[in-house]
N, C-alpha and C positions, 0 to 999 in steps of 0.2 A: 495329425491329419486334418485337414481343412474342413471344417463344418458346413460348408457351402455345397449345393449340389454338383457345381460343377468345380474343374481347376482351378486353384486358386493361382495367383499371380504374383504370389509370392515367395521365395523361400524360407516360411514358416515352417514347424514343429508343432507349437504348440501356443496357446493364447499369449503369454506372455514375450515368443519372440513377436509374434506378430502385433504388437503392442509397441514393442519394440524399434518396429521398422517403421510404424507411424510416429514414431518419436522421433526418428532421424530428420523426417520433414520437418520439423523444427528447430534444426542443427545452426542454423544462423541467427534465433534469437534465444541465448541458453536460459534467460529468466523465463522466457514461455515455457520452452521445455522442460524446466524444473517444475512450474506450477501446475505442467498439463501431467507430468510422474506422477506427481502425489497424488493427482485424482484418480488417474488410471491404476494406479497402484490399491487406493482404498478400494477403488470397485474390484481389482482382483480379487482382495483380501476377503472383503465381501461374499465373494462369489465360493473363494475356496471354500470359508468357510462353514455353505451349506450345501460344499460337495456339487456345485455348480459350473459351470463353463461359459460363454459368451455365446456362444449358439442356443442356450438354452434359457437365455433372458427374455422373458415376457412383458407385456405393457405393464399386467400389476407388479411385477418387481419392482418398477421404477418409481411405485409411489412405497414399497417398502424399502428401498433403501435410501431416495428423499427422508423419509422418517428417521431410517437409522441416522444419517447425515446430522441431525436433528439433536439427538439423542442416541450415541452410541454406545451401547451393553454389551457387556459388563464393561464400565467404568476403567476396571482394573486390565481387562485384556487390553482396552484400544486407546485410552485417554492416558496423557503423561507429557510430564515437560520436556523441553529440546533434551535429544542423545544425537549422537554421533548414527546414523542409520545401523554398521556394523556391532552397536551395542546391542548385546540384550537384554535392556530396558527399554530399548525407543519402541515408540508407539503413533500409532499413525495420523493421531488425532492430540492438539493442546486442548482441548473443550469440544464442545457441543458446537454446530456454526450456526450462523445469524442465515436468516430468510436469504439475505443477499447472495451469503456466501455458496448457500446448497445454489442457488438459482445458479451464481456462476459453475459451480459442480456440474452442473446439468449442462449448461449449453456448451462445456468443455468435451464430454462424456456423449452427446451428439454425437461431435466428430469423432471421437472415437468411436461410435458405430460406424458413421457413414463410410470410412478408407476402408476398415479392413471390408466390408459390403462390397466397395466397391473392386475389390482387390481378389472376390470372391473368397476371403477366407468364411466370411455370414451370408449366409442363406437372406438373412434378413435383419430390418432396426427398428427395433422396439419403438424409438422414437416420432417412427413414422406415422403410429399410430396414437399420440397424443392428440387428444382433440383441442384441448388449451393451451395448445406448446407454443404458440405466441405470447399468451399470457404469461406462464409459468416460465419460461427462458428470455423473457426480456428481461436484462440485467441493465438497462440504463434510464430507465424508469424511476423519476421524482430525482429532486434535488440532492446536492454532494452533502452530506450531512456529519462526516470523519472530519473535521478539521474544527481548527482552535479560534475561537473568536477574537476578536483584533483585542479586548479585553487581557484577555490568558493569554496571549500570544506574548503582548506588551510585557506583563509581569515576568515571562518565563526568561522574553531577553535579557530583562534584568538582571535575575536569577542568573544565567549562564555570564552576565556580561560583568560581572560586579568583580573588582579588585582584590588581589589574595592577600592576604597575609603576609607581613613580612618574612614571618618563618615558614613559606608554605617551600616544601621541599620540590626542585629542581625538577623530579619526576610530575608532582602535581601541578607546576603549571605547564608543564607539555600537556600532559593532558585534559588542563581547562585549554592553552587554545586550541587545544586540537579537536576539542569538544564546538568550542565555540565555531570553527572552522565549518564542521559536520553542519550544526544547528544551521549556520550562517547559508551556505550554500546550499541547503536545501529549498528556505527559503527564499531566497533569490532569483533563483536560476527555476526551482522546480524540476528538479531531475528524478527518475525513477532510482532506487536507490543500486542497482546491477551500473550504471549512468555515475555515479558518485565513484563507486568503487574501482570504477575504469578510468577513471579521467586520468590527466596525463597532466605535468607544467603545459609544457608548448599544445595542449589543448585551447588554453588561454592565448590571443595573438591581438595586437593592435593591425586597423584595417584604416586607414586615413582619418588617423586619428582618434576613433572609437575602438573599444574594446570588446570582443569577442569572444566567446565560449562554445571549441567547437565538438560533439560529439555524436555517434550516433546509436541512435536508440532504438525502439521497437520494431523488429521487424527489420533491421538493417537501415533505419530510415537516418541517414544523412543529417543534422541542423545545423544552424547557427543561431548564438542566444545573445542579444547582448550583455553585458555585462555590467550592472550601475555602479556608480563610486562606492555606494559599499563594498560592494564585494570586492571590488581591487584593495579596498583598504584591510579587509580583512585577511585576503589572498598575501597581501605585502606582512601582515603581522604573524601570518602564517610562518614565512619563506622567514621571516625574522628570527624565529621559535627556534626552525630550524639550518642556524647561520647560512642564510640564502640570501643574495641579494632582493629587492622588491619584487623584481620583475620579472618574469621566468624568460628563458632563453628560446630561441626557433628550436635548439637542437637539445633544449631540456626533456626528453620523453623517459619522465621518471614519476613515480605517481605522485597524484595529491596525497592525498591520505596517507600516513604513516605510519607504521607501527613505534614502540620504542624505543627502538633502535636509531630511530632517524631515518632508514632506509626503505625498509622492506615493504610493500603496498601491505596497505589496510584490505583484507579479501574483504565479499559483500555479506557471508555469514556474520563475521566478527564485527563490521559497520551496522548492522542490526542489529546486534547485542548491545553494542556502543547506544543506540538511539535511546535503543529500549529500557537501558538499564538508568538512562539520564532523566528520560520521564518519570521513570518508578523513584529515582532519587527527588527531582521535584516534588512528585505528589507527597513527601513526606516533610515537605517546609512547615515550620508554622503559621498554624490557620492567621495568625497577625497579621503576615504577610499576603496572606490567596484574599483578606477580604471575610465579608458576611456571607462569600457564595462557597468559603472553604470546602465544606462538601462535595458536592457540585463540581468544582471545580480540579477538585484531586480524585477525585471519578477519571472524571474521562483523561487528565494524564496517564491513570495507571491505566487504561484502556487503548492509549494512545501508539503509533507504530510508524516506522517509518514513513508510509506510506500517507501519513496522516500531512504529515511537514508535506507534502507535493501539495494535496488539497485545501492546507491552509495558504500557501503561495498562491497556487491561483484563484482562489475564493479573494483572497484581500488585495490581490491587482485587479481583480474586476472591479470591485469596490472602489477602487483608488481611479477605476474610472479608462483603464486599459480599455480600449477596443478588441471585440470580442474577434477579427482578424488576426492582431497581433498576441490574442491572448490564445486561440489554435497555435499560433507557429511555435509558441512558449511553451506549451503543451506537447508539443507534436502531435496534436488530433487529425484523423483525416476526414471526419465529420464535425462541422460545425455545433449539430445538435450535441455533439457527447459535452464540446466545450461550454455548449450553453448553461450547462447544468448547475454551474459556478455562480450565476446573477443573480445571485441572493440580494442583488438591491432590488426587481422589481417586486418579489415578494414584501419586503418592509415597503415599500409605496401604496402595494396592493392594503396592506395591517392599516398602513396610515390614513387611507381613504375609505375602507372598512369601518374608520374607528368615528366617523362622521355620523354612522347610522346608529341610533337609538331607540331604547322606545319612549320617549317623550322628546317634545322642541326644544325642551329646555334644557339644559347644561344637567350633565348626571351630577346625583350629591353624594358626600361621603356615606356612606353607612355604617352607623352606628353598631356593631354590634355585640348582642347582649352578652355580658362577659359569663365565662362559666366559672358554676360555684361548686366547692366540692361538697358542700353540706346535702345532707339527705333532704331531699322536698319533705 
């Protein structure tokens, strides 16, 4: 029955059809709907599990289960690596989330009040009554800080780009390029990775002359990207890999991505296992190779996730000096501000005109300092 005073407007049962039917509203962008599940789903799980309903969500619940969000207990009920949903082992949490990621929780969990409220199955939204709910749900707040600096970035192509072996078996170079394909295209183009997993040949087209990558993305949103001589030349070593001519056909509508087979699309879970499992293979190079920041530096691979490859593409075309119009259509933003987020050069300008101020006229000196002894004073 509808917890709302009056009729509700929809036909609901119970919270989770009604959870359900505001899910539908997202039927045309399946990666949103997938990331808007898992929230709506923890907050069920949440709720069940203190014998709770959605009518019965209060202002302070929403900074206890922000907290759970946080830090969710017992470890062993909620935390656990990827399972298949219908296992029973999966668990609705890989870790604790980061500040960012509750915040996005929250302003996803919003809307999940606001429909069924206004669909009358809620009397009411918690949400309404956040006094800092600007504060606390703006999620586009400070700079893109996930992506790999032109440094690590350099080394990792290496890494992926470097020649096998002569004995390296049949199967492992399909999938170093097919690796290298992944790596390559993300970086290039910038795609969301649901964007990768759908592409098609004849998504690729020449247009008088230039070359083209057409797909669309968030929200149903329509683009065109173009295309640089990398990527064709990667695209051509690709289609090579797997005895393709260079260049795909108008009537090629077969995927990029491949499985072993040669045929079958690479789905977008299994392209995320793929990224993820290439980074955690990186971060295990030796330190000879990462450098004096080895640490550092195999840190944030194993931390690293698909999504990271989008924000280091468009972090390092801004850098390279892209205009920040052409650096939205690249993105697909439909605010200028979210793409702003990227111009990590006027920050290093701001350091480098900062670094002018002192406290003395004179040029800073080394300092000396005194070495430690381990002898007893």
């Amino acid at each position: 029955m509808p917890a709302g005073t009056g009729r509700a407007h929809i036909p609901a049962r119970s919270d989770a059809e009604a959870v359900a039917l505001w899910l539908v509203e997202y039927r045309g962008s399946p990666h949103t709907q997938r990331a808007y599940r898992r929230e709506a789903e923890r907050l069920l799980l949440w709720l069940a599990d203190r014998g709770m309903a959605l009518a019965e969500m209060r202002r302070e619940h929403l900074d206890a289960f922000e907290a759970f969000l946080g830090d969710p207990r017992p470890r062993e009920r909620w935390v656990g690596p990827t399972r298949p949903r219908r296992d029973p082992r999966w668990r609705p949490f890989r870790g604790p989330l980061s500040p960012a990621s509750r915040r996005q929780s929250l302003v996803i969990l919003q809307g999940l009040f606001a429909w069924p409220r206004e669909a009358g199955w809620l009397d009411h939204n918690p949400f309404r009554l956040m006094r800092d709910k600007r504060r606390r749900l703006d999620n586009r707040q400070g700079r893109v800080e996930r992506y790999l600096e032109r440094p690590l970035w350099d080394w990792l192509w290496g890494w992926l780009d470097h020649q096998p072996a002569p004995e390296t078996s049949p199967r492992a170079r399909f999938e170093r390029e097919r690796r290298r394909l992944a790596f390559g295209f993300a970086y290039l183009l910038a795609p969301r990775i649901g964007e990768m997993a759908a592409a098609r040949m004849n998504d690729f087209r020449p247009r008088e002359g230039r070359w083209w990558w057409h797909t669309v993305g968030k929200g149903g949103k329509a683009a065109s990207i173009p295309v640089p001589p990398d990527m064709r030349r990667l695209l051509g070593e690709w289609r090579g890999a797997l005895g393709l001519p260079p260049e795909p056909r108008p009537d090629e509508a077969t995927p990029v991505l491949r499985g072993l087979d040669g045929h079958r699309g690479l789905g977008e879970n299994r392209l995320y296992r793929l990224i993820r499992q290439t980074f955690r293979e990186a971060a295990e190079a030796p330190e000879d190779r990462l450098g004096a920041e080895a640490a550092r530096e195999a840190a944030l691979l194993r931390r690293a996730t698909p999504h990271w490859l989008r924000h280091t593409a468009l972090t390092h075309q801004a850098q390279a000096g892209v205009e920040l119009r052409y650096l939205a259509e690249t993105a697909r933003h439909s605010r200028l501000d979210t793409t702003a987020r990227y111009l990590h050069a006027e920050e290093a300008e701001w350091h480098r005109q900062q670094s002018r101020h002192g406290l003395s006229a004179t040029p800073a000196r080394a300092v000396q300092w005194p070495q430690h002894s381990e002898e007893a004073p």
